[in-house]
PAVOKE-975505 format. One record per residue: residue number from 1; residue in three letters; x, y, z of N, C-alpha, C in turn. Coordinates in steps of 0.1 Angstrom, whole numbers, plus 5000, padded with zeros to 4 digits. Example, Ala and Ser with C-alpha at 12.3 -4.5 7.8 and 13.67 -1.06 7.14 Angstrom:
2
REC resi resn  n.u  n.v  n.w ca.u ca.v ca.w  c.u  c.v  c.w
REC    1  Ala 5132 4943 5078 5123 4955 5078 5132 4967 5078
REC    2  Ser 5128 4978 5071 5137 4989 5071 5129 5000 5079
END
This chain:
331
REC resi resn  n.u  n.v  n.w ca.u ca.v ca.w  c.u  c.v  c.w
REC    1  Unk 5008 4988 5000 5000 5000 5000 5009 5012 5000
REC    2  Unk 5006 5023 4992 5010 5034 4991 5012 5039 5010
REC    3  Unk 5023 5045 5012 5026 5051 5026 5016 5062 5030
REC    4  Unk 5012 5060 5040 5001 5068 5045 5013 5081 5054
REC    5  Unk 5004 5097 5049 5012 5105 5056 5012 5106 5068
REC    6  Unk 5020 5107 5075 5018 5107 5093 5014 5122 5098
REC    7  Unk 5021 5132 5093 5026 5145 5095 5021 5153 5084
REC    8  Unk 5021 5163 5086 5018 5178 5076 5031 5177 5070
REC    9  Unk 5047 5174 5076 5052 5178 5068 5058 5169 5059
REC   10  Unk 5047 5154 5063 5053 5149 5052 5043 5150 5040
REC   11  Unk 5033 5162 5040 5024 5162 5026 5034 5165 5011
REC   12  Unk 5027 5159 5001 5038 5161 4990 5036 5179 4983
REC   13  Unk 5050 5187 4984 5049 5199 4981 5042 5203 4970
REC   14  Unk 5043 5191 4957 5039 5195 4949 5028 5194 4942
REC   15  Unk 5017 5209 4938 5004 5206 4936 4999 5201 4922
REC   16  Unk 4991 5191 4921 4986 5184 4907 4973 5194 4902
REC   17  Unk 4965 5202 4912 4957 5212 4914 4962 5225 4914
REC   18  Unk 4967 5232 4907 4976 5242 4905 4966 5257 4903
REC   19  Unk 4970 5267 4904 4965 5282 4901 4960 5285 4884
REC   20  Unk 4948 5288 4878 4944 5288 4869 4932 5289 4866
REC   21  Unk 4926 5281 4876 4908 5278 4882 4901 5294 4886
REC   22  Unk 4888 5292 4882 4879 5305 4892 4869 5298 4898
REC   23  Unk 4871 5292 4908 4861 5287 4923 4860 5298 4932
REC   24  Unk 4848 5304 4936 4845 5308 4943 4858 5307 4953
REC   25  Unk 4855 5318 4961 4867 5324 4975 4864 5311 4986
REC   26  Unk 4869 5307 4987 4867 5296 5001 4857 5283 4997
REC   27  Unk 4858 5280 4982 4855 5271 4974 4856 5256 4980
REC   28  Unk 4848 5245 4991 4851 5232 4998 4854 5223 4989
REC   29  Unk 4847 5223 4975 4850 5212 4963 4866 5216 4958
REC   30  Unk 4870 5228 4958 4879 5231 4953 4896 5224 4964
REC   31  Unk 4889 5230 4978 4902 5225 4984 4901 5209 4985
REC   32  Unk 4890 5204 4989 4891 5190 4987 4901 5182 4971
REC   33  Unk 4895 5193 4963 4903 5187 4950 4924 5186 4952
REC   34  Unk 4924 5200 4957 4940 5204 4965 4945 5191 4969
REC   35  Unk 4936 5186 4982 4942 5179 4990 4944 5160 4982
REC   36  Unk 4932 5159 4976 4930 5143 4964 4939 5144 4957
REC   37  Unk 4947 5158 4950 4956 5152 4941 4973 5152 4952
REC   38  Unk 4974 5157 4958 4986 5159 4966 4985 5142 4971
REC   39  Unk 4976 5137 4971 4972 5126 4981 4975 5116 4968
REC   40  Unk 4972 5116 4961 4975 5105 4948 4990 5105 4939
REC   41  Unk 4989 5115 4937 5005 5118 4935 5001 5120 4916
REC   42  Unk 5011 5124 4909 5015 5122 4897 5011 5117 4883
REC   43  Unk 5008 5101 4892 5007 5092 4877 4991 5092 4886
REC   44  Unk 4982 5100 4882 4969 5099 4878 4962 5105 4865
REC   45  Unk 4949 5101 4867 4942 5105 4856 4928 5107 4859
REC   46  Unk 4922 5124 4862 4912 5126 4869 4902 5130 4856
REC   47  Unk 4887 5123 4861 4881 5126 4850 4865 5136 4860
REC   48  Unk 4859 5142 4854 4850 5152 4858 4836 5156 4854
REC   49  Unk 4827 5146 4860 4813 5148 4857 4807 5164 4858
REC   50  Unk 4799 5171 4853 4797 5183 4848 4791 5186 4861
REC   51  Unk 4803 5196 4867 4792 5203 4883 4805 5215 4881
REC   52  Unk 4804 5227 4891 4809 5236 4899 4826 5230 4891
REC   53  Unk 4833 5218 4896 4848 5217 4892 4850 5214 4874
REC   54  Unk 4839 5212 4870 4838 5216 4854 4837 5226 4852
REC   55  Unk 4830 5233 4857 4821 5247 4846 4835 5259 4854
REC   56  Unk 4841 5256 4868 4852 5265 4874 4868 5261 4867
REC   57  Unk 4869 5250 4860 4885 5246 4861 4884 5243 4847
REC   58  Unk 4877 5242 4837 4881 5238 4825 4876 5239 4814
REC   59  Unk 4864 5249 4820 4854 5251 4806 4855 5264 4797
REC   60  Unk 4864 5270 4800 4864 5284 4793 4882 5286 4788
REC   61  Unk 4880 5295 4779 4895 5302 4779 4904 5292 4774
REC   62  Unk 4904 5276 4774 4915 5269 4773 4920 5265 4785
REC   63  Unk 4916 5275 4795 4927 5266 4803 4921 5250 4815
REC   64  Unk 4931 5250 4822 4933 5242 4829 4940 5245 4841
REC   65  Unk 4939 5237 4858 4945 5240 4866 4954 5227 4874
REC   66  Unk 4949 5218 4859 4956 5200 4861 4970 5201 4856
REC   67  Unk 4973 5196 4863 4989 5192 4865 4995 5177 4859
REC   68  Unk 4978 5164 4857 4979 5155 4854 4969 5156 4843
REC   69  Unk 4967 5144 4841 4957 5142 4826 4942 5145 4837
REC   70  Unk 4929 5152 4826 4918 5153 4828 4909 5155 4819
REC   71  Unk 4899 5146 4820 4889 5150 4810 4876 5154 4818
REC   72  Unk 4864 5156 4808 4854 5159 4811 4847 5147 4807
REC   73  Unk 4839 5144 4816 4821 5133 4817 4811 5139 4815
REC   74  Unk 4803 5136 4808 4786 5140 4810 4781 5136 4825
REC   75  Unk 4772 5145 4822 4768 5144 4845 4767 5131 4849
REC   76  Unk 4760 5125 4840 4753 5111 4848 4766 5097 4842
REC   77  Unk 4772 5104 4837 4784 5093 4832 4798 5090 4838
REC   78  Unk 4800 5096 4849 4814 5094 4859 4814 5084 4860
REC   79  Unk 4802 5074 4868 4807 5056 4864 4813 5050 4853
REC   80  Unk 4805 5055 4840 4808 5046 4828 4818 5046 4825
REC   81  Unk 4828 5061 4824 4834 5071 4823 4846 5066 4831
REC   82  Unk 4848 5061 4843 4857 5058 4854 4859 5042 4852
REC   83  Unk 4852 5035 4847 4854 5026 4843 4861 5021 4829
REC   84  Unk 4855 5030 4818 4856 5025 4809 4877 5029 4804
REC   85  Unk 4879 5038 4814 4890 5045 4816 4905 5032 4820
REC   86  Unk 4895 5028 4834 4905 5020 4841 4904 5005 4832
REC   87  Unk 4894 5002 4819 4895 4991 4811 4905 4993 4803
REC   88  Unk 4903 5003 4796 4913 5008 4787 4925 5007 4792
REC   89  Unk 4935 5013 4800 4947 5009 4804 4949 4995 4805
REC   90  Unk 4941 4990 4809 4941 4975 4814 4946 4968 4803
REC   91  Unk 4933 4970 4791 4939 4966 4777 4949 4970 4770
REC   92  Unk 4953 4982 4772 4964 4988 4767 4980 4983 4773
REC   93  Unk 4979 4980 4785 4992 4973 4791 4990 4957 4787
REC   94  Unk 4976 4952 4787 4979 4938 4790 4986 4938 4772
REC   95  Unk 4981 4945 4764 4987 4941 4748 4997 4946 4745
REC   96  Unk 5005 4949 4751 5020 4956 4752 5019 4970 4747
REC   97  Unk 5008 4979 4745 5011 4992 4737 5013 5002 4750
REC   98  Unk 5012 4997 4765 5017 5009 4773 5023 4998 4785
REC   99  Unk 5036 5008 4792 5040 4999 4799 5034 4996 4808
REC  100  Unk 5033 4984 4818 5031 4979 4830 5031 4989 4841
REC  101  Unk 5019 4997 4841 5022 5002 4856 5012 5007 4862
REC  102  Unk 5015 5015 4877 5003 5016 4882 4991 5027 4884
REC  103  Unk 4987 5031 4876 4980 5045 4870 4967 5045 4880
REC  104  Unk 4966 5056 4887 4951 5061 4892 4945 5067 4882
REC  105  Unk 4932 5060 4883 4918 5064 4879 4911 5071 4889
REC  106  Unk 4908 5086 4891 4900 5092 4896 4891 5100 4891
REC  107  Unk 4873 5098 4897 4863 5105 4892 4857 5112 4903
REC  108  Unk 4856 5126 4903 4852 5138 4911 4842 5142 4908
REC  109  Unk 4831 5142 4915 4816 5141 4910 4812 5151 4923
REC  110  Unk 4800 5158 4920 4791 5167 4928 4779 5159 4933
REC  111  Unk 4772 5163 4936 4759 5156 4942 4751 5149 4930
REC  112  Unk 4750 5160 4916 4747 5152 4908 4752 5139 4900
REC  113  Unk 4764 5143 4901 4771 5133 4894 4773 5118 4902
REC  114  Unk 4771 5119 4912 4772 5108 4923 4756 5103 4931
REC  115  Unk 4753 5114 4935 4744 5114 4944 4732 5112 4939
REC  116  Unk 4728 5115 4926 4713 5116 4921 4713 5111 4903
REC  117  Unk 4717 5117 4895 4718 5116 4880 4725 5103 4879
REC  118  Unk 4742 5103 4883 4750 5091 4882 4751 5083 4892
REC  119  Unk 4735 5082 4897 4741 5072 4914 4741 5057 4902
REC  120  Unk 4732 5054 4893 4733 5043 4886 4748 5035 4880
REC  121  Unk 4753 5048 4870 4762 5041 4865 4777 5040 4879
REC  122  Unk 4770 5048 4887 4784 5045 4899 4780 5033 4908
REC  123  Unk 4770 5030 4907 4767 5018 4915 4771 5007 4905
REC  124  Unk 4772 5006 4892 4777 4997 4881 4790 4998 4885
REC  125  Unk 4796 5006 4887 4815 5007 4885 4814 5000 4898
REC  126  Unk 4813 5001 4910 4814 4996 4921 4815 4981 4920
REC  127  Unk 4809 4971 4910 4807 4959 4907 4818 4951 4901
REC  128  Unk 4829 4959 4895 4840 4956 4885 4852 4952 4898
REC  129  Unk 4866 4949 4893 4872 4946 4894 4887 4955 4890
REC  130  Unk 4882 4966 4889 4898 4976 4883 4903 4982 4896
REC  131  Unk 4916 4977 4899 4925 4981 4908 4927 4997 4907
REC  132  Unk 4929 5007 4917 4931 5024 4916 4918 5028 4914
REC  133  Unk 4910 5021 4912 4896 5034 4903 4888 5039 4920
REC  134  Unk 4885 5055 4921 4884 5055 4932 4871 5069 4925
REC  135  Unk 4861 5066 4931 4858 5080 4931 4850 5089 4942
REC  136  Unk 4852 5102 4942 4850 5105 4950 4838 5119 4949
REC  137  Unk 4830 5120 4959 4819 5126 4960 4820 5137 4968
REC  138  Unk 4822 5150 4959 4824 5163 4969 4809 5167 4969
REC  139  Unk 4804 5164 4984 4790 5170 4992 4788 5180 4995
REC  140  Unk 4788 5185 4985 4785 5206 4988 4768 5204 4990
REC  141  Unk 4762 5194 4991 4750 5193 4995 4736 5203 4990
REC  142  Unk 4741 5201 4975 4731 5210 4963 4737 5210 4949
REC  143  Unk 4728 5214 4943 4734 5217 4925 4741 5230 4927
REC  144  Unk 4755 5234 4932 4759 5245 4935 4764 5249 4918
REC  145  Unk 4765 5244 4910 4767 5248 4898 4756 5255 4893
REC  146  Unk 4741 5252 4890 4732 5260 4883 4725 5272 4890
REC  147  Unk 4731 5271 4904 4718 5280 4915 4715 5273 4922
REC  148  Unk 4726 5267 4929 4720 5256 4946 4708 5256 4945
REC  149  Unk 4704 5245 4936 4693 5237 4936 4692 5225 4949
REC  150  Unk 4679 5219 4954 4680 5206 4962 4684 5195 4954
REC  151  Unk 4695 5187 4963 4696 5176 4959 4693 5164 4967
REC  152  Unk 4689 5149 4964 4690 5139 4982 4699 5147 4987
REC  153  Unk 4709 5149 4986 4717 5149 4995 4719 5166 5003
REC  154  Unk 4705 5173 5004 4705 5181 5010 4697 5179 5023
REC  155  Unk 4704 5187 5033 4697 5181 5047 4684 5186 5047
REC  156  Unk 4675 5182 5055 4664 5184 5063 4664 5202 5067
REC  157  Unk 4654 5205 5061 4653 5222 5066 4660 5232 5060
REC  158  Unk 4669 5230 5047 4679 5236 5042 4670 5246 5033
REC  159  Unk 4675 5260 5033 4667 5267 5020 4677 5265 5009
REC  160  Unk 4667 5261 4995 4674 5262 4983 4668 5270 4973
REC  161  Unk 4676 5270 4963 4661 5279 4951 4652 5269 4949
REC  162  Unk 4651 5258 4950 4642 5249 4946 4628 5246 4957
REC  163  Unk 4643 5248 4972 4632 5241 4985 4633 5259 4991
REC  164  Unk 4627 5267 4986 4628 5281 4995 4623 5283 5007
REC  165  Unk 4622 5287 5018 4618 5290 5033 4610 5303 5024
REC  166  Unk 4594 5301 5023 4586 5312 5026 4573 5309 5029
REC  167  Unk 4561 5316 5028 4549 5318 5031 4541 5301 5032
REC  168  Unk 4544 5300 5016 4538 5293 5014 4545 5271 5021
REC  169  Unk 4556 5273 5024 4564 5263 5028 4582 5271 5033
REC  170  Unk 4573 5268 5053 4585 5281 5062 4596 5271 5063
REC  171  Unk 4595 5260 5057 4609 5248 5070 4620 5248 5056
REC  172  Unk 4614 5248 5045 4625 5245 5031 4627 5235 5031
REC  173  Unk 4638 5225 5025 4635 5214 5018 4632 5203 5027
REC  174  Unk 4621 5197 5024 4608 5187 5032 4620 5174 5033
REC  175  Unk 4632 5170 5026 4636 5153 5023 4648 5153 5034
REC  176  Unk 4651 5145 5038 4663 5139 5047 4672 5137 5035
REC  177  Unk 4682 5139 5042 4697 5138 5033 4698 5120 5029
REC  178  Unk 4708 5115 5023 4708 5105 5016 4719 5104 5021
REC  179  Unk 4722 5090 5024 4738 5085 5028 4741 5078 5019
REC  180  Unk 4750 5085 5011 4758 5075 4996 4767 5068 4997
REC  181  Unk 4771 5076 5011 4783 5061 5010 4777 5046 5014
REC  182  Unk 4770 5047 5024 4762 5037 5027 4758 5029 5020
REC  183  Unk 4753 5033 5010 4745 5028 4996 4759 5020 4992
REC  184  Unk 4767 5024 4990 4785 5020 4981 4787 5006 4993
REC  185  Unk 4790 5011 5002 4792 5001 5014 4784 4991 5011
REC  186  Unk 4770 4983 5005 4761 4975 5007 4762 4970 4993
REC  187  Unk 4774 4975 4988 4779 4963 4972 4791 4954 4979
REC  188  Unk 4779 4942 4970 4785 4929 4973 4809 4931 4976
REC  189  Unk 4810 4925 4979 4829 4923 4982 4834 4937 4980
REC  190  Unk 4827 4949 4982 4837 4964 4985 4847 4963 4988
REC  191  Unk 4859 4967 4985 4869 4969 4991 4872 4981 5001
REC  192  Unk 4869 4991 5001 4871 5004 5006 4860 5015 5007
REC  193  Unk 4857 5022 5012 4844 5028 5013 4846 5035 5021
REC  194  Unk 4848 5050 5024 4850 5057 5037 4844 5073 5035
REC  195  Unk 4841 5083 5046 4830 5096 5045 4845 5104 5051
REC  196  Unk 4850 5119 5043 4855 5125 5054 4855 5139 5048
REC  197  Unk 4857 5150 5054 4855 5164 5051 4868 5170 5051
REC  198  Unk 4869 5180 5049 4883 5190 5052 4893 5192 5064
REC  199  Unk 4886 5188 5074 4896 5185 5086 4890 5172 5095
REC  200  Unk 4901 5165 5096 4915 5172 5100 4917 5168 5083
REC  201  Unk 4929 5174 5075 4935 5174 5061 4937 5157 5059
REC  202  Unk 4949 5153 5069 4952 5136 5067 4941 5131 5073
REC  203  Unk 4933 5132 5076 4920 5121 5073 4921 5113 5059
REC  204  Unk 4917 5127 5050 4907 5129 5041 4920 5122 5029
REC  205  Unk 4933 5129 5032 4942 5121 5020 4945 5108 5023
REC  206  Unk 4950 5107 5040 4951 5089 5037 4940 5083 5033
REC  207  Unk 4931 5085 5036 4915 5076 5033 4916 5072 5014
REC  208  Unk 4922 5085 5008 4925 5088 4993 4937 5073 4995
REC  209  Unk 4948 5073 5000 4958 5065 4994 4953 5052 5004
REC  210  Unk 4947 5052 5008 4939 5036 5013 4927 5031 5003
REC  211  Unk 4920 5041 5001 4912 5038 4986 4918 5034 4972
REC  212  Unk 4934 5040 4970 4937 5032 4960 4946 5020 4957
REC  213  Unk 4948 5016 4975 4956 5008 4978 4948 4994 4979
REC  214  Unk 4938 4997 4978 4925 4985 4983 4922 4972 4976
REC  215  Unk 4929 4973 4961 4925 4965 4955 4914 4962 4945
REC  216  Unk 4904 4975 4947 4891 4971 4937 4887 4987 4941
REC  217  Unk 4877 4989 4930 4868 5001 4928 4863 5007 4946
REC  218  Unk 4865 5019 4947 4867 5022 4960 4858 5037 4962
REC  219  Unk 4852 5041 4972 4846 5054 4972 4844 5062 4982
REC  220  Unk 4847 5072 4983 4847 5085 4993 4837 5096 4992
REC  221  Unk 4832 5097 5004 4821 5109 5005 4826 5120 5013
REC  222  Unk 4831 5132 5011 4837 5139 5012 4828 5159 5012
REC  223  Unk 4825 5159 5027 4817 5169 5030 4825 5181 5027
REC  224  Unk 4822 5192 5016 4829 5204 5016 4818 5214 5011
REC  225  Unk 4821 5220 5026 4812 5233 5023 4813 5239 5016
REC  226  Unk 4798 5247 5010 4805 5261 4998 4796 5270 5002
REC  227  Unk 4801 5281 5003 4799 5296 5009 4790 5301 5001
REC  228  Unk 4787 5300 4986 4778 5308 4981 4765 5301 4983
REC  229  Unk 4763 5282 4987 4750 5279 4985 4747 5279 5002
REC  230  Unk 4759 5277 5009 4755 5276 5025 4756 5292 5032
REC  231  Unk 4758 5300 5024 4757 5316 5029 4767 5314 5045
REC  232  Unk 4778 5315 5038 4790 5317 5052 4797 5323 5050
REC  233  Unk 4809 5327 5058 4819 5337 5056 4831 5325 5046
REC  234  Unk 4832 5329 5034 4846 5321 5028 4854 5322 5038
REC  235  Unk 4863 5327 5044 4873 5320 5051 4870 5314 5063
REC  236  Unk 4860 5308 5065 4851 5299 5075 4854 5285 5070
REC  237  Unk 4858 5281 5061 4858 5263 5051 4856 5257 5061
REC  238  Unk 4872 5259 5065 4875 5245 5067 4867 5243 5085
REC  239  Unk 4868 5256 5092 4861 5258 5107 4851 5250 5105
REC  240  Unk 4842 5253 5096 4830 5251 5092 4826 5235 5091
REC  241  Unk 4833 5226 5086 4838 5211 5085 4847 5206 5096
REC  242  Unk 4852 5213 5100 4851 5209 5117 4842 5209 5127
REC  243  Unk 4834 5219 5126 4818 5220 5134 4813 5213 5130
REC  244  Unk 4811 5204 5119 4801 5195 5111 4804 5181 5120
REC  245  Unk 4818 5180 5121 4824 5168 5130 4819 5168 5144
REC  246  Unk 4825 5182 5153 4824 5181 5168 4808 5185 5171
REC  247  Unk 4797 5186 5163 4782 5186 5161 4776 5175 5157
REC  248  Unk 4782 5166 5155 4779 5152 5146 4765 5153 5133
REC  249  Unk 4772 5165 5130 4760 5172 5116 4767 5157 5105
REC  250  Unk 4784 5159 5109 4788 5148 5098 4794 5140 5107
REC  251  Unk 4794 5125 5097 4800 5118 5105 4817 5110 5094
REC  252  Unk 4826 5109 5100 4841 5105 5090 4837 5091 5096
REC  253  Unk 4836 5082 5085 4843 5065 5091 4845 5061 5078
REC  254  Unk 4851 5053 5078 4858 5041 5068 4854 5024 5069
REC  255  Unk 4849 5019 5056 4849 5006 5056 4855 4996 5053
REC  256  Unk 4864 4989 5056 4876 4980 5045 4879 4965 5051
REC  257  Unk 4869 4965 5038 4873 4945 5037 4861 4945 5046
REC  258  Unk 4850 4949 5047 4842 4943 5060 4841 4950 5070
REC  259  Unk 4851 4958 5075 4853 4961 5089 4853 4974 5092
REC  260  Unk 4845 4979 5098 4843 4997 5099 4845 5002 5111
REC  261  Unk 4848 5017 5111 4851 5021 5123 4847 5034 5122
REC  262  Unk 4846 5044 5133 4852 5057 5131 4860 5063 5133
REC  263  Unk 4865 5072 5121 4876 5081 5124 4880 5096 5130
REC  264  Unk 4864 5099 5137 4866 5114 5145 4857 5109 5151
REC  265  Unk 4858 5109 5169 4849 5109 5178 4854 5120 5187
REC  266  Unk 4846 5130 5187 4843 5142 5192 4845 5144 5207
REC  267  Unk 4855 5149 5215 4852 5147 5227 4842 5148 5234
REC  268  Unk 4836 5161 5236 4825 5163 5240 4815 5174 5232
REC  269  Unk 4805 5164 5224 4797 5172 5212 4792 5183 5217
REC  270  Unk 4795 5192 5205 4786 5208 5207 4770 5209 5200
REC  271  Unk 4765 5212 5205 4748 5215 5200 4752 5215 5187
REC  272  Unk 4740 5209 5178 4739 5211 5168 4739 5227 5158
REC  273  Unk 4727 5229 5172 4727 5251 5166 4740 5253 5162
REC  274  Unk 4749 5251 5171 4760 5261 5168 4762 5261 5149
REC  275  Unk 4762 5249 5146 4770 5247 5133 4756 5251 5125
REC  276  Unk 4742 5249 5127 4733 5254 5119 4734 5274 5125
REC  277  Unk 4736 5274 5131 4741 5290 5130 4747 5296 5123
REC  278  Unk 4760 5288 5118 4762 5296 5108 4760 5300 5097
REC  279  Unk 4752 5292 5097 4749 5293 5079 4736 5298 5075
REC  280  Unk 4737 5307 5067 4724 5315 5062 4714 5307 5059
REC  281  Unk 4720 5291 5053 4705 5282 5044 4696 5280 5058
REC  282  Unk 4703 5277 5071 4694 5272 5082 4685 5291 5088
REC  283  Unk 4688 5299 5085 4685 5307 5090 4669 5310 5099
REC  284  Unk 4665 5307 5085 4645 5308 5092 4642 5298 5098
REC  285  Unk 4650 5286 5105 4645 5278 5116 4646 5282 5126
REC  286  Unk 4634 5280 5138 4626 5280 5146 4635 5271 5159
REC  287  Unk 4631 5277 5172 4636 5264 5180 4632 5252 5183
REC  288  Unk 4622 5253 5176 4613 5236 5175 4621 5233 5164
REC  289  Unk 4625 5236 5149 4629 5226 5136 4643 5220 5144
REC  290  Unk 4647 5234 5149 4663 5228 5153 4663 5219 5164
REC  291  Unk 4652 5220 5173 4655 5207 5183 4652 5197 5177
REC  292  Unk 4642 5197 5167 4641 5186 5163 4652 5179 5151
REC  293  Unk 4660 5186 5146 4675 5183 5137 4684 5180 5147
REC  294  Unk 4682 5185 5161 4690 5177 5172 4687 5164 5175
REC  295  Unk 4673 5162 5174 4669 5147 5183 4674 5135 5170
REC  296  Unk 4673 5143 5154 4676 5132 5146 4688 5132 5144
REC  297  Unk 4699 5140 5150 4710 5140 5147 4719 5135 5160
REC  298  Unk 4708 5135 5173 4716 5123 5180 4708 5107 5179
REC  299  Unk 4696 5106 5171 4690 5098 5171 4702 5084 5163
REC  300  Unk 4708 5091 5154 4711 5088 5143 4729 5082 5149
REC  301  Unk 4733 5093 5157 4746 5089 5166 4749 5078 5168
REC  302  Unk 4733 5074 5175 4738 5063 5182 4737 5046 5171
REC  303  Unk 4734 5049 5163 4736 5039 5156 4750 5040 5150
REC  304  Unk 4760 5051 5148 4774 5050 5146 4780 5045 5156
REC  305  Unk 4776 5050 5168 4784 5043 5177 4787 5028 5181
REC  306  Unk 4774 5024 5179 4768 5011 5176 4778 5002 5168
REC  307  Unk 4778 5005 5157 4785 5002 5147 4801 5004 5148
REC  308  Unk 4808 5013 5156 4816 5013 5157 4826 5005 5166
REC  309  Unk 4814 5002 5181 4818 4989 5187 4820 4975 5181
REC  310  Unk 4811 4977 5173 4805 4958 5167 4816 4958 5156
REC  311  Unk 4819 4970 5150 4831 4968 5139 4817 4964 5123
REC  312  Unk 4809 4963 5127 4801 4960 5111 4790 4976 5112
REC  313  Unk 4785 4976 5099 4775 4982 5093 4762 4979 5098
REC  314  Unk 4758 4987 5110 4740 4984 5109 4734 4998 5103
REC  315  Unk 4721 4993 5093 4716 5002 5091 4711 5012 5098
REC  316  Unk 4710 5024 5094 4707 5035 5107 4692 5038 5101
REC  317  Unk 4683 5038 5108 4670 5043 5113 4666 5050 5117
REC  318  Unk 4667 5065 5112 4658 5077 5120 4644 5079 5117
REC  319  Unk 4640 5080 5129 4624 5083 5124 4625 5093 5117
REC  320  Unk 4615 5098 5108 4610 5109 5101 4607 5124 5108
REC  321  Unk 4604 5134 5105 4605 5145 5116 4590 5151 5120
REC  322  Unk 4593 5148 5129 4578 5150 5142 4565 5159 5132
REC  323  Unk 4555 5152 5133 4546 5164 5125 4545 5173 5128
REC  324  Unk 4542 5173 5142 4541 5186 5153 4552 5197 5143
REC  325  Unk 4559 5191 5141 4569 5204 5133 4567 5212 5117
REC  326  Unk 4566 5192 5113 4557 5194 5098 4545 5205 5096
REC  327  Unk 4537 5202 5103 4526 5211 5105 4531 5225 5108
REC  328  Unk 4538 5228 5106 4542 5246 5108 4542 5248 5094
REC  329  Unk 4541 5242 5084 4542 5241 5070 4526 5246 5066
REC  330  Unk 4524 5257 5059 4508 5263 5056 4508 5258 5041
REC  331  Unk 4493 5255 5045 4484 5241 5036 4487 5248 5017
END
């Protein structure tokens, strides 16, 4: 297995994500991208289902901010796309036209490209057998490319242009978030499967060089906030993904070979408010929505915890959110 970094200072100096890009000021998809290629090294090959890291790093002007090979995917094609990539090499070395060696395949997908449009063909790639193919799912938790639209994978209560907080419906978007990695974890013989956000930094990159060390098709959900759809102060990022942790808004664990754990247990958790404070999308909730995003968000704990003694995956079960609450919702 590729050497896991111990230290900051042994991160690799040199960036594969280089200056060139226009991401928004305190951009989470963006630094997460920083940290995946520093984490992979070199001999990769990242490809890019159409969200925010398309339409910001490669769609205009010519340029580029890749330092390695990259192409562009259609939204709902990062599976086909990440596969049909890591075949091609395959065939290409096994028939002598490239030499023998060990090439990462990586595919960087938004909520759509993972979470909703391509959950299909990424639930196909997960089924194969290509060594390096890893992809990974930056959870800015909306369509931050067209106008932070909702996506599953927006939480409970969140205002979007799609789920707006007004007159007519005060709570904003009605759905519970979606756990994709979860979904990845429940394919047959996974090798690797793990959730982590912006801090701590080596979380998030060894999890990267244990996902390509793994053996088989491998996948990361990867929480990075973004400032224009979650209304925060840009140089808040990474604070911001740390409150997600010590609030257990998010949770980091990893699955491999079977055996799961977590990789941040919080000393002593802070209210949930705190981290729905900051953010402008939670703004027009009430002290009833928020206690009640508390009760499902420790309801929901304790099934990690659970899971984290026993070392396996039990499904987690939150009830639905109290009508008492629903009902603040005008008819």
């Amino acid at each position: 297995m590729t050497a896991l970094i111990k230290s900051i200072r042994e991160v690799p100096s040199i960036d594969y994500y280089t200056a060139g890009r226009r991401t928004c000021a305190g951009c989470g998809p963006a630094i997460g991208y920083r940290l995946l290629s520093k984490a992979a090294g070199p001999n990769t090959v990242f490809l890019g289902p159409t969200s925010c890291m398309y339409v910001a790093n490669g769609h205009q002007f010519l340029t580029s901010p890749y330092a390695v090979p990259w192409y562009h995917t259609q939204l709902g094609g990062g599976g086909a796309a990440g596969t049909g990539t890591a075949a091609a090499l395959r065939a290409l070395m096994s028939k002598g036209k490239r030499k023998v060696e060990e090439v990462n395949v990586i595919v960087y997908g938004g909520d759509g490209g993972f979470a909703d449009i391509g959950f299909a063909g990424l639930s196909m790639a997960m089924g194969y057998d290509y060594k390096r193919l890893l992809f990974v799912l930056n959870d800015n938790e909306a369509y931050a490319n067209t106008g932070i639209q909702a996506s599953s994978a927006t939480p409970w209560g969140a205002t979007t242009t799609f789920t707006p907080s007004g007159k007519v419906n005060q709570l904003g978007n009605l759905r519970m978030k979606k756990n994709v990695a979860l979904t990845m974890a429940a394919h047959p013989g996974v090798k690797y499967v793990a959730t982590a956000t912006l801090f701590p930094p080596l979380d998030f990159m060894n999890k990267v060089r244990k996902a390509l060390s793994s053996g088989g098709p491998s996948f990361i959900e990867l929480l990075t906030p973004c400032p224009k759809g979650w209304f925060f102060d840009p140089k808040d990022t990474v604070d911001l993904a740390k409150l997600a942790l010590e609030t257990h808004a998010w949770v980091s664990w990893e699955y491999a070979e079977g055996r799961f754990s977590l990789s941040y247990r919080p000393r002593k958790p802070i209210p949930v408010s705190q981290y729905l404070g900051t953010q402008g999308r939670f703004a027009h909730l009430n002290e009833t929505e928020i206690a009640e995003i508390q009760r499902m968000t420790d309801e929901e704990w304790g099934y990690w915890d659970k899971m984290d003694k026993l070392g396996q995956i039990v499904l987690p079960w939150v009830s639905s959110p109290n009508p008492a609450v629903t009902s603040l919702i005008s008819p």
